[in-house]
C-alpha positions as CSV (number, residue, x, y, z in Angstrom):
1,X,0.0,0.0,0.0
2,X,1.8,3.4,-1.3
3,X,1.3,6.3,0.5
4,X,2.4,9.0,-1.8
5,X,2.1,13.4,-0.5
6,X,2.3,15.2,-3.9
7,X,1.9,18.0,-2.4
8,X,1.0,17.8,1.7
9,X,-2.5,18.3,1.5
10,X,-2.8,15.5,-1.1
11,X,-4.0,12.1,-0.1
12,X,-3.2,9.7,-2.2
13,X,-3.3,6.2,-1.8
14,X,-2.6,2.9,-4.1
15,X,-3.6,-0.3,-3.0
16,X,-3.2,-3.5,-4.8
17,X,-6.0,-5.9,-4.9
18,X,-5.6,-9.5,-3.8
19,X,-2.3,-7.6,-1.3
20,X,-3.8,-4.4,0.6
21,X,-7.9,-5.3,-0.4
22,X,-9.3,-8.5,-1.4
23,X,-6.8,-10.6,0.5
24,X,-8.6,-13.6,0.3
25,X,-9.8,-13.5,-3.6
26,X,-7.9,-15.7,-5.7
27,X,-9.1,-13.3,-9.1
28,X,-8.1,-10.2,-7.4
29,X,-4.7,-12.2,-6.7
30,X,-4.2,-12.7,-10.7
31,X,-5.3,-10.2,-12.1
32,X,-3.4,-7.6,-9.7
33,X,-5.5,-4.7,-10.0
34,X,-4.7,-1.1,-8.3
35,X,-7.6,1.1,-6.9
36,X,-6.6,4.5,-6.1
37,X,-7.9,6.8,-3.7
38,X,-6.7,10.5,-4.2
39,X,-8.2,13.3,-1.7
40,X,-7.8,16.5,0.3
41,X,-6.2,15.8,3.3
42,X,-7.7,19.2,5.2
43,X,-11.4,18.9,4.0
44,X,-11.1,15.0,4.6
45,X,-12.6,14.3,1.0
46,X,-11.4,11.6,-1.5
47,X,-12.6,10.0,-4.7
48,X,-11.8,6.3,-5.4
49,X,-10.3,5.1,-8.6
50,X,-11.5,2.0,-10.3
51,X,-12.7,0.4,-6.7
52,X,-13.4,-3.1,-7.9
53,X,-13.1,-6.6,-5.8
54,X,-13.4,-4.9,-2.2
55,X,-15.7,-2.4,-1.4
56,X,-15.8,-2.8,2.0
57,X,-11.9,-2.9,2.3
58,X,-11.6,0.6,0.2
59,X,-14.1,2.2,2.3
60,X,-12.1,0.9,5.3
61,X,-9.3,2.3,4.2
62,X,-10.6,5.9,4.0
63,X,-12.5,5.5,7.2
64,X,-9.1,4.7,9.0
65,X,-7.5,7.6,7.3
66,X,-10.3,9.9,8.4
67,X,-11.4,10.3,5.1
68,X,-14.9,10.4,3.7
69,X,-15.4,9.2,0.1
70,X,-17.7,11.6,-2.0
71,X,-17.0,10.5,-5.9
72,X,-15.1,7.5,-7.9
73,X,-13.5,8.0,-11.1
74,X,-13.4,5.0,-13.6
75,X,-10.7,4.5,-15.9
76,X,-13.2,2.4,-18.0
77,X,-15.8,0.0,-18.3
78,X,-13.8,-3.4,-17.5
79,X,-15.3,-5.6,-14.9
80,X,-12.1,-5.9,-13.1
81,X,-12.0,-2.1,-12.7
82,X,-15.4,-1.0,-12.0
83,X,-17.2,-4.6,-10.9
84,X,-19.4,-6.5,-13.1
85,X,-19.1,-10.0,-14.9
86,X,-16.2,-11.2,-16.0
87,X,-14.7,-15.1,-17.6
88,X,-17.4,-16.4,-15.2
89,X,-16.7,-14.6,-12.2
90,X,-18.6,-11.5,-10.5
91,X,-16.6,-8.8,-9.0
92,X,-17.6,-6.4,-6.5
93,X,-17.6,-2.8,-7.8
94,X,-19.0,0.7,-8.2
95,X,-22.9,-1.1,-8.1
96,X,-22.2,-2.3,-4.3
97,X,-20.4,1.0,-3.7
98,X,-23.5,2.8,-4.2
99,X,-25.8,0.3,-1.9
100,X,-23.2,1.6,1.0
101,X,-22.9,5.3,0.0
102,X,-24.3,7.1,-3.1
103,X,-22.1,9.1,-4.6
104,X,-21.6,10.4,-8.4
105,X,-19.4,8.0,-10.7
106,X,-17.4,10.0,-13.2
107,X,-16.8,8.6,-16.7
108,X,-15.8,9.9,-20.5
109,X,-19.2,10.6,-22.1
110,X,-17.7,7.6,-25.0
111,X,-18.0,5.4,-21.8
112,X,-21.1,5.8,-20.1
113,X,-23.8,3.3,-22.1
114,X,-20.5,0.8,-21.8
115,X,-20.4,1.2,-17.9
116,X,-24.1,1.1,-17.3
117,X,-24.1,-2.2,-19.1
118,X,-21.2,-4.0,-17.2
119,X,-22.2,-2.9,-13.8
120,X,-26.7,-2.3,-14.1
121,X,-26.3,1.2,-13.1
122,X,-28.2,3.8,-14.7
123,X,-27.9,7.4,-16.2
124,X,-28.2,9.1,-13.0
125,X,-26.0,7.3,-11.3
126,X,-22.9,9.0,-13.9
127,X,-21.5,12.2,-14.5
128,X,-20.2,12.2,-18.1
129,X,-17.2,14.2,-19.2
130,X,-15.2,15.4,-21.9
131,X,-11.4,15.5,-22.3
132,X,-9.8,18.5,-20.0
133,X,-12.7,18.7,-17.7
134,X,-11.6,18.7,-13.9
135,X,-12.8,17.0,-11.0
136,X,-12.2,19.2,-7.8
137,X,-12.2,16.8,-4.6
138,X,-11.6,19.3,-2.1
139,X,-9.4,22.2,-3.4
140,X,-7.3,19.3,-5.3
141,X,-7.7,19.5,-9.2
142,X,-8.2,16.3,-11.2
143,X,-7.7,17.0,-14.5
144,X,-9.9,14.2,-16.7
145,X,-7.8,13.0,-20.4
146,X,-9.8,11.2,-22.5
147,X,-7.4,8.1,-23.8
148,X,-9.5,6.1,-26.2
149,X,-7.8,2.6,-27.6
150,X,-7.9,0.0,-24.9
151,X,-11.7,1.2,-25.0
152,X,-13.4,4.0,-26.2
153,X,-13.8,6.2,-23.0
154,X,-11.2,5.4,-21.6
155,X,-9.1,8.2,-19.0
156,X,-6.3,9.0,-17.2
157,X,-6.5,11.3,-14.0
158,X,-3.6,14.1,-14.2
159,X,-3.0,16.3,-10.8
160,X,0.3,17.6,-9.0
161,X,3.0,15.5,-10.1
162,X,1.4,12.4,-10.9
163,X,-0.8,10.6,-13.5
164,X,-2.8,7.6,-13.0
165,X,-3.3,5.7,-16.6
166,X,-6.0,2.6,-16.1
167,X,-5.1,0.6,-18.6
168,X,-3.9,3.2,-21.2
169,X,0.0,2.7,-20.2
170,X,1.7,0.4,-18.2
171,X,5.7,1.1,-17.2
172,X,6.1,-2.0,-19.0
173,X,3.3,-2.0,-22.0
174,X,-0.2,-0.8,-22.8
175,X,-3.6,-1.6,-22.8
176,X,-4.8,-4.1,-25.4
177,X,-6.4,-3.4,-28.4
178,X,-8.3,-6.5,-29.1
179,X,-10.9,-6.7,-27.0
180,X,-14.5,-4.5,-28.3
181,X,-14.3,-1.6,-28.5
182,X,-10.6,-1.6,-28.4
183,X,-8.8,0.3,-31.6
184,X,-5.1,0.3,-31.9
185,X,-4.9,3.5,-34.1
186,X,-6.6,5.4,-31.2
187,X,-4.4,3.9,-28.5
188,X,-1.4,5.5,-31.0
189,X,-2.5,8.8,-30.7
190,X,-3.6,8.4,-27.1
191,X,0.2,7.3,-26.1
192,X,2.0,9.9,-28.6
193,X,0.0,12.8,-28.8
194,X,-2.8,12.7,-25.8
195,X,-0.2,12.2,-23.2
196,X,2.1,14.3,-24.9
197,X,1.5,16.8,-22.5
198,X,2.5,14.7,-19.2
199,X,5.7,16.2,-18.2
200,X,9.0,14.0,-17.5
201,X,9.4,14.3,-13.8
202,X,5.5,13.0,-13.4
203,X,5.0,9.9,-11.5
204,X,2.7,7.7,-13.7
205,X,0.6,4.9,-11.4
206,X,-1.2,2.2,-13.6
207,X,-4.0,0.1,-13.3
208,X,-2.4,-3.3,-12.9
209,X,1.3,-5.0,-11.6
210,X,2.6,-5.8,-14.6
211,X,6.1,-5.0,-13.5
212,X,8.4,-5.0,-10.9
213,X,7.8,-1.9,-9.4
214,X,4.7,-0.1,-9.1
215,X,5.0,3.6,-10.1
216,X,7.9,5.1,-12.5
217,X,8.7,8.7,-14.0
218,X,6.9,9.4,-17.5
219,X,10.3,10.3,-18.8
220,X,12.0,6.4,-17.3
221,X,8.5,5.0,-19.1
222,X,8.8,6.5,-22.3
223,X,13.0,5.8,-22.5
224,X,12.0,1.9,-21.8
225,X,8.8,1.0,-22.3
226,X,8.7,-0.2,-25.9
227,X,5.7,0.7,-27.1
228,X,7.8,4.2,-27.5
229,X,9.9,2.7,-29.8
230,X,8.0,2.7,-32.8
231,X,8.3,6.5,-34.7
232,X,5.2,6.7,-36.6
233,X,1.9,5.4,-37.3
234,X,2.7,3.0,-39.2
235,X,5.5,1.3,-37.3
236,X,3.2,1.3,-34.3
237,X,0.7,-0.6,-36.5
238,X,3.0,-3.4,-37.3
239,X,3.8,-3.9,-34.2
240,X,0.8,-3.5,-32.0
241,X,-1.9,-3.4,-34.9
242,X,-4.7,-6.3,-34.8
């Protein structure tokens, strides 16, 4: 469980699912999933990213850090990051959130009919967004980037010094491309020209384990992480194209 102050006031917390939540869920175990939980440390507020496989851990969590959850994020619509069905299984997620406290669920407009469908929630229950709008928890600033490729909707979170990708980047990777909705072009321009703007020296925190450590500088990510490597288009396509 990472503890990370970017700046002081900032709460900011990334737990691992089967390690720090879901201890005892064999799923959460493989499929190493982070949920995030980002507030204000002075007004005690804090949103949750992607809160799938433990609800009642996350809220723990907050409620031992004297922090009161009043929004959730979602990277996208993926069962293992916002609850749902998935290869037989049923994860706990943003639905069984809301039975416990209701509080707005904040997706990409792209994502919305996609998220109701996975997780039986309806319209009301999301706030839909556009690329650069900015969810304020507390007097911390969220900025919302629309990364389409892995899925349509999906989005990374940018504030102070950090970004937190979903499944958009990995240190070591990206999202895939061939699952529905998934469109490798997209992901291209997501990774080259979308993020473009995330400065070196920003800590980017994914949405899985898929390497050794758990956080790394953009500028470490995009000097190592191959998916850099290619230097157009149409490299990119022959090597990550369907």
């Amino acid at each position: 469980m990472s503890d990370v102050t970017i700046p002081n006031r900032l709460y900011f917390r990334q737990l691992l699912a089967g390690r720090d939540i879901a201890q005892t869920d064999p799923l959460a175990r493989q499929m190493v999933n982070f949920v995030y939980l980002i507030g204000d440390r002075e007004t005690g507020e804090a949103v949750a990213i992607d809160p799938a496989y433990d609800v009642d851990g996350i809220l723990q969590v907050l409620e031992a850090d004297g922090m009161k959850l009043t929004g959730v994020l979602a990277t996208h619509y993926h069962a293992d990051h916002v609850g749902g069905e998935m290869m037989g299984y049923s994860i706990e997620g943003v639905h069984e959130l809301l039975e416990r406290t209701h509080v707005p669920i904040h997706v990409q407009t792209e994502e919305g009919p996609l998220v109701q469908k996975v997780t039986n929630l309806t319209a009301s229950d999301l706030v839909l967004h556009s690329s650069g709008d900015v969810v304020m928890v507390g007097d911390i600033p969220i900025e919302l980037i629309h990364t389409p490729g892995h899925t349509p909707g999906s989005q990374c979170f940018m504030l102070d010094g950090a970004l937190v990708s979903g499944d958009t980047l990995f240190l070591e990777g990206c999202g895939r491309t061939d699952l529905p909705g998934g469109d490798p072009v997209a992901l291209y321009e997501s990774l080259t020209q979308k993020l473009s703007k995330v400065p070196d020296d920003s800590l980017l925190f994914p949405g899985h384990l898929y390497s050794a450590d758990p956080c790394a500088s953009m500028g470490d990510t995009r000097r190592v992480n191959f998916v850099f490597r290619p230097k157009s288009e149409d490299e990119w396509l022959a090597m990550f194209g369907r």
